[in-house]
Backbone bond lengths (Angstrom), bond angles and torsions (degrees), N, CA, C in turn:
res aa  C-N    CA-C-N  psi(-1)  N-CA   C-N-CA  omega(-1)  CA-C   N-CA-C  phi
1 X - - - 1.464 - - 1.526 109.24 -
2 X 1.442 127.66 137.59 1.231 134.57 175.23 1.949 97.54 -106.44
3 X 1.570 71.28 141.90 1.725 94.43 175.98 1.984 117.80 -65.49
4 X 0.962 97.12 -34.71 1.371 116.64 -168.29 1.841 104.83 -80.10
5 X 1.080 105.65 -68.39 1.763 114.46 163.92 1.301 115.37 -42.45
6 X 1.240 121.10 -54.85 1.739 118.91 160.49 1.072 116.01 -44.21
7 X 1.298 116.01 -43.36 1.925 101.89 -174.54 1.214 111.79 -88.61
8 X 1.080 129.56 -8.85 1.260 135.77 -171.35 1.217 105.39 -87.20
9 X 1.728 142.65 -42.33 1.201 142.88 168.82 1.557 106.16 -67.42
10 X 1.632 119.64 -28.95 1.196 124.58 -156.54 2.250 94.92 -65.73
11 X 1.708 84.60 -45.42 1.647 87.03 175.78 1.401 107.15 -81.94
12 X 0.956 145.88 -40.52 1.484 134.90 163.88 1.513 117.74 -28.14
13 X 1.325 109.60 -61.87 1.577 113.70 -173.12 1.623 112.40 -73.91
14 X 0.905 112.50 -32.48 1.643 130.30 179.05 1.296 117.62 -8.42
15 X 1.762 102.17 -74.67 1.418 108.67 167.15 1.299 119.19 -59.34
16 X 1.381 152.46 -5.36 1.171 133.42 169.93 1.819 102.83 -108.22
17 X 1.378 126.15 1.84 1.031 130.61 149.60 2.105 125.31 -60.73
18 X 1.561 71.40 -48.05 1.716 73.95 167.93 1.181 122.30 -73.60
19 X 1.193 119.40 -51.41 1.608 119.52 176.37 1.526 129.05 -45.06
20 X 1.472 115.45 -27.99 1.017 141.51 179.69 1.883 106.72 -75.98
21 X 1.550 109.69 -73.47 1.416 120.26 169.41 1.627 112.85 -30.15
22 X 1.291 101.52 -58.16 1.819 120.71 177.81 1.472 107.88 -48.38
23 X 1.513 107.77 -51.19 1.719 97.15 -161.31 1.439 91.44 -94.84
24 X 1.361 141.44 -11.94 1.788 115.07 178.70 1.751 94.56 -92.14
25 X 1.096 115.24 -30.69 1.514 104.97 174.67 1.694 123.36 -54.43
26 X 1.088 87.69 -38.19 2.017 97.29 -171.30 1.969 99.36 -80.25
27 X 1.717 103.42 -36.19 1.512 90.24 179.31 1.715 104.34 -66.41
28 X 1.394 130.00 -73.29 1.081 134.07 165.24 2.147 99.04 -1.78
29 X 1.203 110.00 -85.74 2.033 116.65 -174.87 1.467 87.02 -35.33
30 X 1.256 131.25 -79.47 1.560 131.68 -140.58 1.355 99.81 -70.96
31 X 1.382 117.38 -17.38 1.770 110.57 -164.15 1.862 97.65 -82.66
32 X 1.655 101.45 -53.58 1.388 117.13 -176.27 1.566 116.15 -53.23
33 X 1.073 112.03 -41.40 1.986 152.02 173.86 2.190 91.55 -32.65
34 X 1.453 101.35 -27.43 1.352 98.87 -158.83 1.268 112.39 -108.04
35 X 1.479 106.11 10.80 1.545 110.19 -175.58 1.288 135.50 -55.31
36 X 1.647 91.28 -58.48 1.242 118.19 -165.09 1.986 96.48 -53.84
37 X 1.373 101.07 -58.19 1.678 108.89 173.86 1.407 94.36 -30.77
38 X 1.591 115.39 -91.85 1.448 121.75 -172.11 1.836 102.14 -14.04
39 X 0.863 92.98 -74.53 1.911 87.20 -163.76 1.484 109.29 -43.36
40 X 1.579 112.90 -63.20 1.331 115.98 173.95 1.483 126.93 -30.53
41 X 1.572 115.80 -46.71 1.382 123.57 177.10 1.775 100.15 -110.76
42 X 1.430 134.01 18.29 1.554 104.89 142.44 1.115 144.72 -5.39
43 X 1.179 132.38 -80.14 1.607 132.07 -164.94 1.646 94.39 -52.74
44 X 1.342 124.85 -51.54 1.252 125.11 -172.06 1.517 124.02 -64.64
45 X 1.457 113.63 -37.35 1.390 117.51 160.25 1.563 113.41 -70.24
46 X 1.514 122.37 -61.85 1.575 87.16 170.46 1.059 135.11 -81.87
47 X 1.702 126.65 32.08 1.141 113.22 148.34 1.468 114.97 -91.33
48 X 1.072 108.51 -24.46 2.140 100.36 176.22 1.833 87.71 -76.05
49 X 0.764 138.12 -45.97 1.653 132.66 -177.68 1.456 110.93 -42.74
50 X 1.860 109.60 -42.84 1.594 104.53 170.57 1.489 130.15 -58.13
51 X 1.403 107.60 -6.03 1.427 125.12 -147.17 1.289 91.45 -109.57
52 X 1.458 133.91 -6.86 1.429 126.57 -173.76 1.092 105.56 -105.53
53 X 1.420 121.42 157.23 2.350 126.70 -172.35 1.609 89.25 -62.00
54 X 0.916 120.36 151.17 1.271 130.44 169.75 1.682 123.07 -76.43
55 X 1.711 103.17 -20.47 1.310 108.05 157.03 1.986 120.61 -75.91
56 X 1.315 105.45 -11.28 1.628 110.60 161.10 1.137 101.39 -61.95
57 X 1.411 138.84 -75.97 1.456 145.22 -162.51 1.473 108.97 -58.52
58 X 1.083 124.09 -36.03 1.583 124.62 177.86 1.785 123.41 -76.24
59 X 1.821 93.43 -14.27 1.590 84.40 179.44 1.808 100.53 -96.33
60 X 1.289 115.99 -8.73 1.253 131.52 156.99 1.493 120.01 -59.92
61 X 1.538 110.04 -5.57 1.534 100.99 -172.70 1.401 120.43 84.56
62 X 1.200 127.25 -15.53 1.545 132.63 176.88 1.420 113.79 -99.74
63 X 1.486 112.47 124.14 1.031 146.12 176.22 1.289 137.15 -83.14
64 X 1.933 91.37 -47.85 1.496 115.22 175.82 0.983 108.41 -146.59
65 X 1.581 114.18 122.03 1.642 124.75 -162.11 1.543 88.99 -65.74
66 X 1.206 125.15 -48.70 1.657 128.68 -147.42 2.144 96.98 -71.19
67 X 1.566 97.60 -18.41 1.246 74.48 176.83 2.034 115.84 -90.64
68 X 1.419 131.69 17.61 0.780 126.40 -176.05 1.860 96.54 -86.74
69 X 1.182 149.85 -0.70 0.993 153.58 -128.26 1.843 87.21 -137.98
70 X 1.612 131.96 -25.03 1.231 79.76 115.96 1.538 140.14 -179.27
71 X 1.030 138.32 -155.00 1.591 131.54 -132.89 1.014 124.66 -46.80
72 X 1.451 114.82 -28.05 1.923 131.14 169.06 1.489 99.51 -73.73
73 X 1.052 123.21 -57.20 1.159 123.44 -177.40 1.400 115.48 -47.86
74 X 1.577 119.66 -37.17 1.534 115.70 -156.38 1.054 89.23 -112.31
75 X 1.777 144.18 -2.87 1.628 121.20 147.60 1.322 101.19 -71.12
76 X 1.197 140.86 -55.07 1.406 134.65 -136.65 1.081 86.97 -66.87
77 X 1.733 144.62 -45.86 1.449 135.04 -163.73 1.380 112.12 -65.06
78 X 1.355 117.62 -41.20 1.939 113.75 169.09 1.415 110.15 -77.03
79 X 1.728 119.30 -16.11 1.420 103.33 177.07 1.711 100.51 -65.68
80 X 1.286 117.14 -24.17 1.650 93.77 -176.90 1.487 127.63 -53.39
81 X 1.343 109.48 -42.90 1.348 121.90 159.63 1.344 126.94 -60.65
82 X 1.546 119.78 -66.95 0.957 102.20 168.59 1.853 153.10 -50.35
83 X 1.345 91.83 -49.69 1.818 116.28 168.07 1.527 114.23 -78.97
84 X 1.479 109.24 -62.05 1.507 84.41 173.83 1.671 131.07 -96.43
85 X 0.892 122.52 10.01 1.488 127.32 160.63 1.322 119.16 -88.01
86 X 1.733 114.46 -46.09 1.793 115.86 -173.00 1.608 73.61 -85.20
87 X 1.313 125.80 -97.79 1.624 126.32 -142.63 2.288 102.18 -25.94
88 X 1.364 110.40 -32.60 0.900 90.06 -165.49 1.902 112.61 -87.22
89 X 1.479 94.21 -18.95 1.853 99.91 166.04 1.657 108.78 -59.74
90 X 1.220 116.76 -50.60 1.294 114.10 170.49 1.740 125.59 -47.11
91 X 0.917 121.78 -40.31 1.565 134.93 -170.34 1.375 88.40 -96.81
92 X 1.287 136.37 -26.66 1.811 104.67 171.01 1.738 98.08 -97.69
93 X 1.190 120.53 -15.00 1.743 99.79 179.67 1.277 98.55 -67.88
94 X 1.510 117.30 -55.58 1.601 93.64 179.68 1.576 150.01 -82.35
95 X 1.403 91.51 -17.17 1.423 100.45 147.16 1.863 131.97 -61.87
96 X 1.310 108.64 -10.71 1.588 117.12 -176.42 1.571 98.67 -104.95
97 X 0.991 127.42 -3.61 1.344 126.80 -176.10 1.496 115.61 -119.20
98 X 1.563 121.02 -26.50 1.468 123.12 -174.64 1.430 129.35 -41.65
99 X 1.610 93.42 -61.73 1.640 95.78 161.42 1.202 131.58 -105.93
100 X 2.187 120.64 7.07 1.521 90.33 140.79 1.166 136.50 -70.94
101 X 1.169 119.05 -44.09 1.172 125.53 170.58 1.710 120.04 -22.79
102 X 1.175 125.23 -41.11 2.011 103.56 150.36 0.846 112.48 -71.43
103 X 1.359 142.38 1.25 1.856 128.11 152.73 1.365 116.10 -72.94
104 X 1.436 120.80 -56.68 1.436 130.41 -154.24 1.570 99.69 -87.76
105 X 1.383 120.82 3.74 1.344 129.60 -151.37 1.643 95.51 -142.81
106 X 1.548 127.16 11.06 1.161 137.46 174.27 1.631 108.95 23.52
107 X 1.263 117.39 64.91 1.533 142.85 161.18 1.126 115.24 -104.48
108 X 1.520 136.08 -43.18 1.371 142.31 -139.40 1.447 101.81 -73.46
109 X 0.948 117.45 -29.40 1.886 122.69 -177.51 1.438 102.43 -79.45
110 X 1.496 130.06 -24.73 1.462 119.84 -175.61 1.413 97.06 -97.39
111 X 1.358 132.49 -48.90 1.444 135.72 160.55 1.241 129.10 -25.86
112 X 1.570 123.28 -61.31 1.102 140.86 152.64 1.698 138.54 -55.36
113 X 1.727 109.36 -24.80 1.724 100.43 144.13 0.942 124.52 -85.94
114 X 1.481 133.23 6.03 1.413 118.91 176.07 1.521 102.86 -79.45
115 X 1.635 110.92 155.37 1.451 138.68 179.71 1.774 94.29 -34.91
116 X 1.151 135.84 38.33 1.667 132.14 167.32 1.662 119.78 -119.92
117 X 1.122 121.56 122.99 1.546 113.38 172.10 1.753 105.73 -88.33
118 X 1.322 95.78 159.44 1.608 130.36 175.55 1.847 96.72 -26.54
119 X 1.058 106.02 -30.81 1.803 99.10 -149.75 1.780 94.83 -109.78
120 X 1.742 124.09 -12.14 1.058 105.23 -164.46 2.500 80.08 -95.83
121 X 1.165 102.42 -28.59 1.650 109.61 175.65 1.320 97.94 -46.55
122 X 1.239 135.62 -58.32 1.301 141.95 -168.33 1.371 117.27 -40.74
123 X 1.977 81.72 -62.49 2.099 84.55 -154.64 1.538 84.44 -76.45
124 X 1.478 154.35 -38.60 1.121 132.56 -176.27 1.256 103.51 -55.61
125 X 0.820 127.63 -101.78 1.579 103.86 -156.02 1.320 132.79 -44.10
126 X 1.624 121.48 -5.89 1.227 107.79 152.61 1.559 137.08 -82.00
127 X 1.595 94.08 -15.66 1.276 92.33 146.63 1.545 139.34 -72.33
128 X 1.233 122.19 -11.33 1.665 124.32 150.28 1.509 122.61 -82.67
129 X 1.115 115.11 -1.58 1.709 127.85 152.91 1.493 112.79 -65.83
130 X 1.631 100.42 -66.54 1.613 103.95 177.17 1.617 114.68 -55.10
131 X 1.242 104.49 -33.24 1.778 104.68 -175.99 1.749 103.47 -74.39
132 X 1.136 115.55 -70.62 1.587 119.29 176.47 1.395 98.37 -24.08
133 X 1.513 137.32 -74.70 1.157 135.08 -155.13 1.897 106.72 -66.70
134 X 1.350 89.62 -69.66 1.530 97.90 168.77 1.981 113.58 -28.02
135 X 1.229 120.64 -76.56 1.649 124.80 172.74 2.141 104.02 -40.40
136 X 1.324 107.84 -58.94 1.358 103.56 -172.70 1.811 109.93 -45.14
137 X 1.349 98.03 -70.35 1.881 105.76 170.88 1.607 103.85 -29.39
138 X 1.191 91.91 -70.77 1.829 94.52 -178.59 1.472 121.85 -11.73
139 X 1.986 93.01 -72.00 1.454 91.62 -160.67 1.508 106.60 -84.97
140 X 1.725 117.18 -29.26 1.501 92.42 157.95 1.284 143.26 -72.25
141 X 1.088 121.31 4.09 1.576 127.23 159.43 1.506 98.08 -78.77
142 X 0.898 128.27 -55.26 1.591 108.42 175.45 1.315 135.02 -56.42
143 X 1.337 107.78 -21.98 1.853 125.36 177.13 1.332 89.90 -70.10
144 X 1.723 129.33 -65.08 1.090 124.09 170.83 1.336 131.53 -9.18
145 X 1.675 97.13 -90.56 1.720 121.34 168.64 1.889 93.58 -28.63
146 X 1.245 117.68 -93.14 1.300 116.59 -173.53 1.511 121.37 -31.86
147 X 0.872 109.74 -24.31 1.692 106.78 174.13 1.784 126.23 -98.06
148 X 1.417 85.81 -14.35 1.856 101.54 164.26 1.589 101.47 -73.29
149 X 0.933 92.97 -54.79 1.397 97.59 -177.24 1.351 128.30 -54.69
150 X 1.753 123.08 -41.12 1.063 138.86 -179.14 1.835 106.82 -60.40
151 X 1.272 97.79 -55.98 1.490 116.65 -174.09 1.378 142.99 -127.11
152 X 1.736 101.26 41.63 1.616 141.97 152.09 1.557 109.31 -54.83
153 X 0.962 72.74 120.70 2.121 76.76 167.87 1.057 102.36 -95.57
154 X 1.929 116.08 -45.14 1.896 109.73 -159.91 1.528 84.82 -123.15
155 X 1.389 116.86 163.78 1.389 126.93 160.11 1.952 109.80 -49.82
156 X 1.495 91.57 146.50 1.785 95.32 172.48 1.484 107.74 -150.20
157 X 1.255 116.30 -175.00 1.707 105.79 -148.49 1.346 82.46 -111.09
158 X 1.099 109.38 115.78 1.735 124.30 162.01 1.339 100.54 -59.09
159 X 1.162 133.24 -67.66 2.026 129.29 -169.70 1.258 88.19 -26.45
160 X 1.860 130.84 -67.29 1.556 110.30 -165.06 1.267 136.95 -40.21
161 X 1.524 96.16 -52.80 1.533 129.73 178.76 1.590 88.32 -41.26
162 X 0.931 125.98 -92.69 1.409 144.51 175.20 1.973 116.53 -1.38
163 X 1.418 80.61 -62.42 1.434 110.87 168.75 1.635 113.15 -52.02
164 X 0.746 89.82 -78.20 1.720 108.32 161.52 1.753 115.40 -25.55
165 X 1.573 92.46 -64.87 1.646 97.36 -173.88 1.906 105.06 -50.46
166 X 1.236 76.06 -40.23 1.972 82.16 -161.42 1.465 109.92 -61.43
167 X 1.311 125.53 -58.22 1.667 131.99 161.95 1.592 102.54 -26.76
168 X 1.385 127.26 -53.13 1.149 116.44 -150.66 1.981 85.77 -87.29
169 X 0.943 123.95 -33.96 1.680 122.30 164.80 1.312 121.31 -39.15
170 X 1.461 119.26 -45.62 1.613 138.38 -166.90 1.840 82.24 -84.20
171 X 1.137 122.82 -34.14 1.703 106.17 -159.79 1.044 104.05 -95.75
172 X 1.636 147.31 -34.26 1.302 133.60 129.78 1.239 138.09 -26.07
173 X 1.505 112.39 -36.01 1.468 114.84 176.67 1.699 101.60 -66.87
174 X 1.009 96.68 -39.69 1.584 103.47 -171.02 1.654 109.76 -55.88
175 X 1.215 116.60 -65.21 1.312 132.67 165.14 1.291 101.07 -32.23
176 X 1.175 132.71 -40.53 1.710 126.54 -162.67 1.111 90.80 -84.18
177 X 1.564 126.95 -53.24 1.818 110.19 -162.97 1.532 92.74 -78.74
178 X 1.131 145.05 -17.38 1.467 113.42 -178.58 1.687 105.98 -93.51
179 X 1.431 136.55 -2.88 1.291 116.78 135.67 1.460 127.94 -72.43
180 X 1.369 127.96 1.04 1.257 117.22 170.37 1.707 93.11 -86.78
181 X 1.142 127.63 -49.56 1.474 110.17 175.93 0.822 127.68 -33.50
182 X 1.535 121.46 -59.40 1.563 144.12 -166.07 1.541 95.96 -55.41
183 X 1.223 125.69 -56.00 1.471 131.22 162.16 1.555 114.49 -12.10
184 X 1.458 107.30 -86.86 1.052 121.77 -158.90 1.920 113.08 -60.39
185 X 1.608 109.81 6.21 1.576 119.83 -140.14 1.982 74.41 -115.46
186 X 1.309 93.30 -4.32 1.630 71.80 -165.16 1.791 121.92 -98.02
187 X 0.911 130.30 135.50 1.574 132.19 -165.27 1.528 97.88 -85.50
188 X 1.362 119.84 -59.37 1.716 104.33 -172.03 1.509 106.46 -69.53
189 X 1.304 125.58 173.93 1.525 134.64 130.00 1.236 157.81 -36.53
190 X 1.206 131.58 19.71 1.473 162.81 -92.73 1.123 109.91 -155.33
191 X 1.588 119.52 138.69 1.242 130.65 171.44 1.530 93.73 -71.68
192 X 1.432 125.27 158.96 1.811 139.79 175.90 1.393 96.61 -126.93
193 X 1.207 145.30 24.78 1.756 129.99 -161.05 1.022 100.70 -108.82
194 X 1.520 133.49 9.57 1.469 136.40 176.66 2.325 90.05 -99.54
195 X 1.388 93.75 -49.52 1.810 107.30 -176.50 1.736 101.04 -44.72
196 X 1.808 95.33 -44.51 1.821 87.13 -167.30 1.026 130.90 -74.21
197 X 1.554 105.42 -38.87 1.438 114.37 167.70 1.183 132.36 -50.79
198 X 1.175 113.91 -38.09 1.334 144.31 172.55 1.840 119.81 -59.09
199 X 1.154 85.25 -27.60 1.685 100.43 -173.88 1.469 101.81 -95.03
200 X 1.599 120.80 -33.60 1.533 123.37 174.13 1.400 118.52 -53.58
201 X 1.771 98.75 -40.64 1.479 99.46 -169.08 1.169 102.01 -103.61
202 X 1.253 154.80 -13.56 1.753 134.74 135.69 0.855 111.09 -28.43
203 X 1.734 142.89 -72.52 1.298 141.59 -167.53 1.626 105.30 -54.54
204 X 1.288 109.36 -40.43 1.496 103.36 176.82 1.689 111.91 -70.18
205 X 1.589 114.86 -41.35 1.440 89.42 169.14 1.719 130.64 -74.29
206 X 0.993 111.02 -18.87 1.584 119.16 154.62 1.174 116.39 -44.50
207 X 1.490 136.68 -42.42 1.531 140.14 178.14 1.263 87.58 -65.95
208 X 1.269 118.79 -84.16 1.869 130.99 -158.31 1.714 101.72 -36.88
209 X 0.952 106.88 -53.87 1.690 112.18 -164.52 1.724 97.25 -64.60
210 X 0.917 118.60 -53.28 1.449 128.70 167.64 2.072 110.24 -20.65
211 X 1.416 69.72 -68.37 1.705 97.31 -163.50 2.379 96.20 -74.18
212 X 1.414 113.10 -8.21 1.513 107.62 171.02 1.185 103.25 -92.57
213 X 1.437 121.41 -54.05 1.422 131.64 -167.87 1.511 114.03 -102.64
214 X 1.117 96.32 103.43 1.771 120.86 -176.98 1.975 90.24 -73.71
215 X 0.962 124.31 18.79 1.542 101.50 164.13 1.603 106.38 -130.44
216 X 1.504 107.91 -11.11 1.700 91.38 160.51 1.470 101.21 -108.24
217 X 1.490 141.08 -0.19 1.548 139.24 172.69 1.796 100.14 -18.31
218 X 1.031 164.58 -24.97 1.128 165.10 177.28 1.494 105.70 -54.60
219 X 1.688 98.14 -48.77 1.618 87.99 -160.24 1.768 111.29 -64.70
220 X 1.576 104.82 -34.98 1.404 108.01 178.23 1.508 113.32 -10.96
221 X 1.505 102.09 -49.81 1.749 93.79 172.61 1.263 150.34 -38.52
222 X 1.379 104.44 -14.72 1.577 130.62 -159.28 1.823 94.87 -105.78
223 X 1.349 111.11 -7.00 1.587 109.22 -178.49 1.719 113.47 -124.80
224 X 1.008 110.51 108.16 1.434 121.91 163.34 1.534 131.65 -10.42
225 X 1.364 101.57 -30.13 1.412 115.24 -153.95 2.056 83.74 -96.63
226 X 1.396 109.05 -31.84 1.523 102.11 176.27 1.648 111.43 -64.12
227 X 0.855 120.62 -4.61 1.908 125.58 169.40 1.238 124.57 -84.31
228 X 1.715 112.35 -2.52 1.254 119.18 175.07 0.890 119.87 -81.42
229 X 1.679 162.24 116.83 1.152 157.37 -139.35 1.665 82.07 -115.99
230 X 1.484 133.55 129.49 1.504 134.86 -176.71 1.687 99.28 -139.31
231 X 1.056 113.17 -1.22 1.549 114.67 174.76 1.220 109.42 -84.05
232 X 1.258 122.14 89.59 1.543 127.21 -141.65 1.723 93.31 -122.37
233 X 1.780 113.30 -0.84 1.567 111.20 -179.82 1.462 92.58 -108.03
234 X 1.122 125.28 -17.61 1.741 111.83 166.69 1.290 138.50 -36.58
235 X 1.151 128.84 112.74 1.831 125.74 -158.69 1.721 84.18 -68.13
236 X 1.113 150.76 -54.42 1.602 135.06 175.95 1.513 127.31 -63.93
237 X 1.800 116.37 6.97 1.139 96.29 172.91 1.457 119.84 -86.69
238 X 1.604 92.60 152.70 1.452 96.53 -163.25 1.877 98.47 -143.63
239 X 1.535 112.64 -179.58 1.535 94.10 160.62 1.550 123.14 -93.49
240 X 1.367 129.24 106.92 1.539 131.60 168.84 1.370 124.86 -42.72
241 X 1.031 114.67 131.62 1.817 106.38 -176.02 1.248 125.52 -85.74
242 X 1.729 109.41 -22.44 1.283 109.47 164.50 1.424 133.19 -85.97
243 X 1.680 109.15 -8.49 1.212 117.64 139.81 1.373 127.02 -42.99
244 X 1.562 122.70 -72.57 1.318 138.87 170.10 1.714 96.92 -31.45
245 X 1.250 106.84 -68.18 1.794 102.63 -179.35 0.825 137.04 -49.33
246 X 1.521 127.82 -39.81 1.346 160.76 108.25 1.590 103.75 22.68
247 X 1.569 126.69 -66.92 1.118 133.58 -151.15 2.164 108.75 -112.68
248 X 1.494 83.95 -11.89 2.014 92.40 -168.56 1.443 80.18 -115.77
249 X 1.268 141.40 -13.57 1.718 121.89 157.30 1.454 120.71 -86.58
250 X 1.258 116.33 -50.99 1.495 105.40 -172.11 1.758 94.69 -71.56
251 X 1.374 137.85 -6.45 1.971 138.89 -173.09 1.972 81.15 -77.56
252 X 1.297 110.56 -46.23 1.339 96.56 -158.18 0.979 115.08 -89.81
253 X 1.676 134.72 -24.44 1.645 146.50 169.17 2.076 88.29 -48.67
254 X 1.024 99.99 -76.43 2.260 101.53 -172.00 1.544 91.59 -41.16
255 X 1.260 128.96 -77.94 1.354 131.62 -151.54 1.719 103.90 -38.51
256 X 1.520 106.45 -54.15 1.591 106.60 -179.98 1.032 108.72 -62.65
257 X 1.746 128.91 -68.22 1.489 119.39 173.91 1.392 134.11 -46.62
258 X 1.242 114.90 -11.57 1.548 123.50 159.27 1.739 114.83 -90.69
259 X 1.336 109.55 -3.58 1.471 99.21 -171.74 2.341 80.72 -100.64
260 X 1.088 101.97 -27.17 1.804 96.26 -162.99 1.546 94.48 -75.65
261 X 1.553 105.03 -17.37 1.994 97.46 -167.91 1.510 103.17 -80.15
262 X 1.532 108.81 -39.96 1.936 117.01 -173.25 1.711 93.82 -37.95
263 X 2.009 99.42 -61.05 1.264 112.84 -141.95 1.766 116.56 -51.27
264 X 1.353 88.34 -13.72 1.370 102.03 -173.71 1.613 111.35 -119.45
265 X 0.993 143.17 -25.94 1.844 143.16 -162.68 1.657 81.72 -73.87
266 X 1.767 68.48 170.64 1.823 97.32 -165.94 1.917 87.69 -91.72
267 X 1.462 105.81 131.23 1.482 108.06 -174.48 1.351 103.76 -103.08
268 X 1.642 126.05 122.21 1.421 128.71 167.32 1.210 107.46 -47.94
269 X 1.466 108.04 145.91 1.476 101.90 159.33 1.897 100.77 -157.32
């Protein structure tokens, strides 16, 4: 990794780092912002809530109306949306774009004679993958924390919260190394940020559909987002290790096979 190339993407990517941080942080405030109401007028929200297909509430992440009632419960249900669906569109747009982008962006020939080999290009910028994602989690887990806090009625178990944050860390990370793969898979010069996004929310409708239809529930397996443990009011949730493994083996199987494919593909320039 070069010092200089890191910072240089680090300010490159920046602005779409912020934009990103900004808008899941502020949804997260305005979503949480509504609690206190929610409780106050309960009976009335879950009764129009009974009134919705139950496959509405499930692609929402909710399972159990009674657990929105309370405060862990009723972030963790918009964290599905918010954290792991946006945080994870974010970490594959920019991970799917890092190093085409000196192809499609006709750099790669001035980039590539300077005094740097294939492998030191690489790990820098995957080290501004890991950071982008890593900083984003950060500060929305902290908007979070701060907003449990702000607008708790009863005490709730931070370890979950915690728990919680980190799963949704491992599932972004994940998302990031399989847009750096997807990258390296590609023959033209081309932006992919229409491919990634696109690929986030298949896998996400693969979970949901899973979790409506109890007769294909199997496939859920085939989607990432089913490794998230979100039952965060369960007196046994805890962190699983083969979860954890689950998500830091198949991050590191792409990361290598995308670092052996760069080292070798034919580079536009």
């Amino acid at each position: 990794m070069t010092k200089n190339l890191f910072l240089f993407e680090i300010r490159r990517n920046l602005p779409a780092w912020l934009v990103w941080t900004v808008a899941i942080t502020l949804l997260i405030a305005a979503t949480m912002s509504v609690y206190t109401t929610f409780i106050e007028n309960q009976s009335k929200v879950l009764g129009m809530m009974n009134l919705l297909p139950k496959g509405a509430l499930q692609f929402k992440g909710i399972s159990n109306i009674n657990d929105l009632l309370s405060i862990l419960g009723f972030y963790a249900m918009n964290n599905v949306i918010y954290m792991l669906v946006l945080g994870s569109i974010s970490a594959a747009v920019i991970s799917s774009n890092i190093l085409l982008k000196e192809e499609y962006g006709k750099t790669a020939e001035y980039l590539l004679t300077r005094p740097l080999t294939r492998s030191e290009v690489f790990l820098s910028k995957l080290a501004v993958v890991l950071l982008h994602v890593f900083l984003l989690n950060l500060v929305t887990a902290l908007a979070g924390f701060i907003c449990l806090e702000v607008f708790k009625t009863s005490p709730y178990n931070i370890k979950a919260f915690l728990i919680l944050s980190f799963y949704t860390l491992l599932l972004n990370l994940l998302f990031g190394s399989a847009g750096l793969f997807l990258s390296t898979l590609v023959k033209r010069a081309r932006s992919i940020t229409t491919v990634s996004i696109g690929g986030v929310l298949v896998f996400y409708f693969i979970y949901t559909l899973s979790k409506i239809t109890e007769s294909v529930s199997k496939i859920g397996y085939l989607s990432p987002f089913k490794f998230v443990n979100v039952e965060v009011l369960h007196t046994q949730y805890h962190l699983e290790g083969w979860r954890v493994a689950y998500f830091i083996g198949l991050s590191m199987v792409l990361i290598i096979t995308s670092w052996r494919i760069y080292n070798k593909k034919d580079i536009y320039t």
